[in-house]
C-alpha positions in Angstrom: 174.0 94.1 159.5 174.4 93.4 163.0 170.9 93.6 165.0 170.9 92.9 169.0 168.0 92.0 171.2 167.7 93.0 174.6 164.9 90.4 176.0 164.4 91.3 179.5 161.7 92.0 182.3 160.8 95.1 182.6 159.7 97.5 186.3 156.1 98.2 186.3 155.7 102.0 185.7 159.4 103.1 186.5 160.9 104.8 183.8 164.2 106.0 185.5 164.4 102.2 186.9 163.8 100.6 183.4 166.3 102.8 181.7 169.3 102.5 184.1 168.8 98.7 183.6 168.6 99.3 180.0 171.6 100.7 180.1 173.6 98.5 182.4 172.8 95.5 179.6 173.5 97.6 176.6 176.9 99.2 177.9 178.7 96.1 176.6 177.4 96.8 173.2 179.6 99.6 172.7 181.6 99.2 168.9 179.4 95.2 168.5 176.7 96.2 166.6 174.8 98.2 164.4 171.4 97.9 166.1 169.5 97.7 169.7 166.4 96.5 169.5 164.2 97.5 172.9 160.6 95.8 173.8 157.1 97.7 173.2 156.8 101.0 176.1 160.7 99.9 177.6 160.4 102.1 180.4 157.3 101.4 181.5 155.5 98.2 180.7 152.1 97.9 179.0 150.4 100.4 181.2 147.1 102.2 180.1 148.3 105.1 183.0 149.2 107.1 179.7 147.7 110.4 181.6 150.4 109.7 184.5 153.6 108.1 182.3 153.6 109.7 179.2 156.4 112.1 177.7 157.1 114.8 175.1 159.3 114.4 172.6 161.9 116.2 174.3 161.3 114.0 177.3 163.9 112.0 179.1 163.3 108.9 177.4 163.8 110.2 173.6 167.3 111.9 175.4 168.6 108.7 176.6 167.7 107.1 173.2 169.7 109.8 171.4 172.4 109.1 174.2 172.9 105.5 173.8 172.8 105.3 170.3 175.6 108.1 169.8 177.5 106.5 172.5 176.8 102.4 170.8 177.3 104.2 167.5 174.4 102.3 166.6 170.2 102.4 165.7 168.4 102.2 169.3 164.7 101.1 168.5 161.6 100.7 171.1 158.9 102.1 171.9 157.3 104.4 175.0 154.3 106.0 176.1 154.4 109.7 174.3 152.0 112.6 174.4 152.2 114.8 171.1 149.0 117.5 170.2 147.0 116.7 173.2 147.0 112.7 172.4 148.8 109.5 174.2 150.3 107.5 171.3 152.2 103.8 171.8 154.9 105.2 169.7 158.4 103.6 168.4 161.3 105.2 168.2 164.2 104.5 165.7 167.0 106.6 166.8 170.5 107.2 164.8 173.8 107.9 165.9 173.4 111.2 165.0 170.5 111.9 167.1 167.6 112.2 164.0 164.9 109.7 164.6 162.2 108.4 162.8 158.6 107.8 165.1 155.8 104.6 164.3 152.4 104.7 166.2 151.0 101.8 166.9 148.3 101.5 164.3 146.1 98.1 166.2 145.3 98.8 169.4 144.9 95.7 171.7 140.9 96.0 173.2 141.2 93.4 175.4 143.7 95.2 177.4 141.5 98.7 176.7 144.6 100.0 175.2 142.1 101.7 172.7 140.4 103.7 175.3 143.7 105.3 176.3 145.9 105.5 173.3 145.2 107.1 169.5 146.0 104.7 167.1 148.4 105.7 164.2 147.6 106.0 160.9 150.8 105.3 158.2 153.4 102.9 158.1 157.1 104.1 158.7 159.6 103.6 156.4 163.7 103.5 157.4 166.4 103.5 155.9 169.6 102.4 157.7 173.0 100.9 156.6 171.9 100.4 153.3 168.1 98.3 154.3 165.1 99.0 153.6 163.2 98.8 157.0 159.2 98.5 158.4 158.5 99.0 162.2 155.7 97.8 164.0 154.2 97.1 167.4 153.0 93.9 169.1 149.1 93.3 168.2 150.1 94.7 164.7 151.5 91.5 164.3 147.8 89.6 163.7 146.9 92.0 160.9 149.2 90.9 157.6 148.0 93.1 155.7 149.7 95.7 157.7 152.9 94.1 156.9 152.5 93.6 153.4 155.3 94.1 151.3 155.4 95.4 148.2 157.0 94.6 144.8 157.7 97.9 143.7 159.2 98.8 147.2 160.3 96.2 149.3 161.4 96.4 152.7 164.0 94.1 154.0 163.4 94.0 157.2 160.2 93.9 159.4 160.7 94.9 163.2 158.1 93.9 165.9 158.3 94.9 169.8 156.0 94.0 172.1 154.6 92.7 175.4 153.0 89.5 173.9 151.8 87.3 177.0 152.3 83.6 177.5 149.4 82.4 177.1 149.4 83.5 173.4 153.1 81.9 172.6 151.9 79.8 170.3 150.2 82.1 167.7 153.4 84.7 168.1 156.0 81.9 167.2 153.8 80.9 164.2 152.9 84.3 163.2 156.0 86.0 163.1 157.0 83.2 160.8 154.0 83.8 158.4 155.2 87.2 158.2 158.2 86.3 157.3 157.8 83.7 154.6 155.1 85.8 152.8 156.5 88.8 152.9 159.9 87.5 151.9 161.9 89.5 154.7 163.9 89.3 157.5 161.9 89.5 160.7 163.2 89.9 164.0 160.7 90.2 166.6 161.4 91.2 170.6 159.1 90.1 173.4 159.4 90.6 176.9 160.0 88.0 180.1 158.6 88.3 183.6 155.8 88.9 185.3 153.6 92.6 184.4 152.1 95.2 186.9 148.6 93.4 185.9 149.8 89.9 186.7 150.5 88.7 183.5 153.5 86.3 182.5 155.6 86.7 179.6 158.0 83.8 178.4 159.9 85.8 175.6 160.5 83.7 172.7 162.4 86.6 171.0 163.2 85.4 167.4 164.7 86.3 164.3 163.4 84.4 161.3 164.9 84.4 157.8 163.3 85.4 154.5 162.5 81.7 153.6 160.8 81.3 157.8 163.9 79.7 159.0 164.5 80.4 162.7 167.8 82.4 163.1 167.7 83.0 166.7 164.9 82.1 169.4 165.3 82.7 172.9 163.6 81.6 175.6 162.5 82.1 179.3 164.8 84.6 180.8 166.8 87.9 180.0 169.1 87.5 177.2 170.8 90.2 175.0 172.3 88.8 171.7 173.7 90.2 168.5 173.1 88.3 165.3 174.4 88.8 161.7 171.9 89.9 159.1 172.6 88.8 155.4 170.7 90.9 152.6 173.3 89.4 149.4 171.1 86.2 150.5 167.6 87.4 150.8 168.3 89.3 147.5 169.5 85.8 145.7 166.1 83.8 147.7 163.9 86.8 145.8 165.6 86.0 142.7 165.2 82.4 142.6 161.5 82.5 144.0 160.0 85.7 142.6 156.6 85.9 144.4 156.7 89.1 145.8 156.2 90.2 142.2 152.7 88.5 141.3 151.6 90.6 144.9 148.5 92.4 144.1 149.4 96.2 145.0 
């Protein structure tokens, strides 16, 4: 599978502005690959205005998703700031060709940015299929808690998806984390940070990475808006599982 990463700064609390940038770096994309992977609320950046940003489910923002995948013919994943039965949610969108979607909440709200007094945290995992994988989306701050993530013997996922707006100052325990994931959960992981500078004042570096089922770095990039499309192999995480087995002494 072909999975492409859109790192890139994002315009404080301009939706319209974020998605016609968004769609200037993705119309190259068109026919090269089989999925666009955006960064945690794409059109607006980590904002707590939820009251004063957030959309329906039949808002722009889920249109222009279901537009740019039909047109990519390819899986367009991120997440925005949606209101659904009188709640604000940091919800991810997975979006097929075909327009169907498939919605994650973020389940850890981050309390040092408040984003608990603002936003309902979700309760379930999601669980995608597409292409032929088996795969697990999550948010940013999700990342610390691995039992989130935790895969499971009798259903694995292959692949573990993390957006976010992960500043900085915190680099160090993203890099190393999204690693753990991957090595004990025996998955792909391919996790999409954001560069610039936020409406709060805080600086992001990127360090957008896709790590291997055995926590070999695929792809890491750095400093500066990037959008790259790498190949996915699951004939070799399926021959790693055989050889190593440990997903299957995993407590359920």
């Amino acid at each position: 599978m072909r999975i492409t990463l859109i790192q890139t700064a994002l315009i404080w609390e301009s939706p319209e502005a974020n998605r016609l940038r968004l769609t200037e770096k993705m119309v190259q994309l068109a026919g090269q690959t089989d999925l666009v992977l955006l960064p945690e609320m794409f059109s607006t950046g980590f904002s707590m205005n939820a009251a004063g940003l957030a959309e329906t489910m039949n808002g722009p923002t889920v249109h222009w998703m279901q537009e740019q995948a039909a047109r990519l013919n390819a899986a367009v994943c991120g997440s925005f700031i949606c209101t659904d039965q009188h709640a604000f949610y940091n919800r991810l969108l997975f979006v097929k060709p075909d327009g169907t979607h498939v919605h994650y909440d973020k389940k850890h709200l981050f309390k040092l940015a408040g984003e608990h007094q603002y936003y309902t945290p979700g309760v379930e995992r999601a669980h995608i299929e597409w292409l032929g994988w088996n795969i697990r989306p999550q948010i940013c701050y999700d990342l610390r808690f691995p039992e989130w993530a935790r895969n499971q013997p009798h259903a694995p996922y292959d692949l573990l998806l993390y957006v976010a707006n992960w500043p900085e100052k915190r680099a160090h325990h993203w890099r190393s984390l999204v690693a753990a994931r991957a090595i004990e959960n025996q998955a792909y992981v391919a996790a999409l940070n954001i560069v610039g500078t936020d409406g709060n004042g805080h600086h992001y570096v990127g360090d957008s990475t896709i790590v291997d089922f055995s926590g070999q770095t695929l792809l890491h990039l750095h400093g500066c808006e990037m959008v790259v499309t790498t190949m996915l192999d699951k004939m070799l995480m399926s021959e790693y599982r055989s050889r190593l087995p440990f997903l299957e002494d995993a407590s359920v």
